[in-house]
N, C-alpha and C positions, 0 to 999 in steps of 0.2 A: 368785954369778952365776946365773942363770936359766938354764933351754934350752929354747927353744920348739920347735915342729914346723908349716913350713909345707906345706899338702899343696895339692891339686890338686882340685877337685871340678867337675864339670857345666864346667868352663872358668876355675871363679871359685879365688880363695886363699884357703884359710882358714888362720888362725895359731892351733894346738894350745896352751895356755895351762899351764901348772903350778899359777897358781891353781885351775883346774878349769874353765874359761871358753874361747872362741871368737871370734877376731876377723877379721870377714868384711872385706877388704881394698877391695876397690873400692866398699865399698857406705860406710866405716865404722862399719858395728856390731859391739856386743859382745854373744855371745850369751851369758846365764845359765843355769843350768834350776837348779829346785829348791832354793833356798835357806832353805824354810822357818824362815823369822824367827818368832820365840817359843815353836819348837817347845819349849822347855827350859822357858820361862814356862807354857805348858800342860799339861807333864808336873807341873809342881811345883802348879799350881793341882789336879789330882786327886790331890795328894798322893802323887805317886812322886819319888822323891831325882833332881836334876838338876843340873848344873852350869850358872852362872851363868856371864855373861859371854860368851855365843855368839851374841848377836844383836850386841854391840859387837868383836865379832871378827872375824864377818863384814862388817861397812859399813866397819870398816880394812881387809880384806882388796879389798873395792870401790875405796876409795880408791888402794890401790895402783896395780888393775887400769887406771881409767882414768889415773892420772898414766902409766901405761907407753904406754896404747894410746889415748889421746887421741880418744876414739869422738865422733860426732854422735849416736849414739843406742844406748840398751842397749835388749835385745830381755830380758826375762825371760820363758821358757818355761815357765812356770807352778809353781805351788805358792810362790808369793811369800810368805803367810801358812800356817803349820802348820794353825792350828786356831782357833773362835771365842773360844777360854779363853785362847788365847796373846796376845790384845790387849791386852796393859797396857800402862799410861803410860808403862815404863822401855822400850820395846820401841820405840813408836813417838817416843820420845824421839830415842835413838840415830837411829832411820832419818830424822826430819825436821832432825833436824841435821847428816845424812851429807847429805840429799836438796839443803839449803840451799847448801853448797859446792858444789853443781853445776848450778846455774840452767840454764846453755844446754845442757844434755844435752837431748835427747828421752827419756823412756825411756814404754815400753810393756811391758805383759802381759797376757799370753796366756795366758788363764784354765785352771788343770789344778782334778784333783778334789779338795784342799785346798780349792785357793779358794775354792769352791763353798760349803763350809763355814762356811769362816773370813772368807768377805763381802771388797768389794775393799778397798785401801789406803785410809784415808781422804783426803779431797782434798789437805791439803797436801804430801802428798808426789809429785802431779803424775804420777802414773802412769796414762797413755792403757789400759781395761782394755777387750779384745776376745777374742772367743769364736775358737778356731784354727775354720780353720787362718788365720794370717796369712802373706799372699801375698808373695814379692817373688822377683819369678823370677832364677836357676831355683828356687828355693827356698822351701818351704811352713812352715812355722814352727806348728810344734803342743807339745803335753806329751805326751803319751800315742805312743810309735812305731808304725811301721804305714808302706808304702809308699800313695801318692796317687794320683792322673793331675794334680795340680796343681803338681806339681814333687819335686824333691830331699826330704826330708822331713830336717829338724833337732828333736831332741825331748828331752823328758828322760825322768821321771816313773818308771822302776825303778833309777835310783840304781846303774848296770853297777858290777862288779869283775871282775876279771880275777885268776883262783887260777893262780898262778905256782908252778913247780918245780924245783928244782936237781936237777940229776945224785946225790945223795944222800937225794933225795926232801922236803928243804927244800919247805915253803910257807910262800906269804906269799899274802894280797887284796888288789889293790891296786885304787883307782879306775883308773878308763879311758874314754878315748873310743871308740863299735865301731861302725867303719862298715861297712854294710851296701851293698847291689846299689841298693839306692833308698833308705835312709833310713841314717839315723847318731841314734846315742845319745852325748848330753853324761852326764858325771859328774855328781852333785850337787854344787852347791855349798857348799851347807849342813855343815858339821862332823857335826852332831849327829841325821846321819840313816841310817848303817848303808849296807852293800852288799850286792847279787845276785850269785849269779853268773851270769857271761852265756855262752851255746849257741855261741861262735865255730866257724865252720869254715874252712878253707883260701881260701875267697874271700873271707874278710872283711879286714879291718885293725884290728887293735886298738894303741891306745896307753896305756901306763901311766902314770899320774901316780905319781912317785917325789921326795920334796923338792920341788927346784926344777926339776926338770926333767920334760919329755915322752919317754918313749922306746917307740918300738913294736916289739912286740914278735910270734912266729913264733905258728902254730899248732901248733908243738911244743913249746911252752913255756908256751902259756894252756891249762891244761884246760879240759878241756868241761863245761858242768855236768851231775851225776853225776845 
């Protein structure tokens, strides 16, 4: 069983995901950040050892997301493509036969600084691609965080963790979502892309992704980054 986290933002809901993901309630969408598809295919194309199987791990792990949360439309907050070397056929295989099963989705992205690199999806896989911020109030939708005057800000692109510590001085990093006074950071979705750690203090909120579940957690309990 799962445990989500529905919180309260600017008036609107949003539903904290365990997958790593965001689902804006009154609007229908599902927010992503960061899932850099082929990152693995590009590490192996310059010749560093990577594992296989994480671009079809992630579009089952999609599949999931929408049979649960039955979205109009997926927002991907950028870095949708790792890198230009990570385009191989086995990469956009997976994604146009995930993309297939899902005709009446809308999905859009919201071009980060991968993309830029790594050039947009190509056309069959139906991805609307725009330069952030994308508007839909209260909520500004970019990759890169930073507070706006165009609204809420939702973002991805440093990939938070959150260093947790027991009473015996136990650590563990775990992803997180960390909202801020005017913007909030999504976790990566991507497996195969490492974490920050992130500068929480007592007015933020931070949530861990732990298994299947969302749990937030204190400012006595995330350190700060050192």
């Amino acid at each position: 069983m799962t445990l989500d986290v529905r919180i309260e933002i600017m008036g609107e809901t949003l539903t904290l995901l365990p997958e790593r993901a965001v689902f804006w309630e009154r609007d229908g969408s599902l927010l992503i950040a960061d899932p850099h598809f082929g990152k693995a295919a590009s590490f192996r194309a310059a010749g560093v050892p990577a594992p296989h199987g994480t671009t079809l791990d992630g579009v089952r792990r999609l599949d999931v997301l929408l049979a649960r949360t039955r979205p109009g439309r997926v927002i991907f907050l950028g870095d949708f493509l790792h890198a230009r070397s990570g385009r191989s056929p086995a990469t956009f295989q997976h994604l146009t036969e995930w993309r297939a099963l899902h005709p009446h989705v809308e999905m859009v992205l919201v071009r980060g600084n991968h993309d830029r690199n790594a050039g947009d999806p190509p056309p069959e896989l139906r991805l609307a691609c725009v330069d952030a911020p994308l508007l839909a109030p209260p909520f500004a939708f970019t990759h890169r965080p930073g507070p706006t005057s165009d609204g809420y800000v939702l973002s991805g692109h440093i990939h938070p963790g959150a260093d947790l510590v027991g009473p015996a001085r136990q650590h563990v990093r775990l992803p997180c979502f960390w909202f801020r006074e005017k913007d909030a950071v999504l976790p990566a979705f991507g497996d195969f892309t490492g974490l920050a750690s992130i500068a929480a203090d007592a007015a933020h909120r931070v949530f861990v992704v732990t298994g299947d579940a969302v749990l937030e957690v204190s400012s006595e309990t995330a350190l700060r980054d050192e």
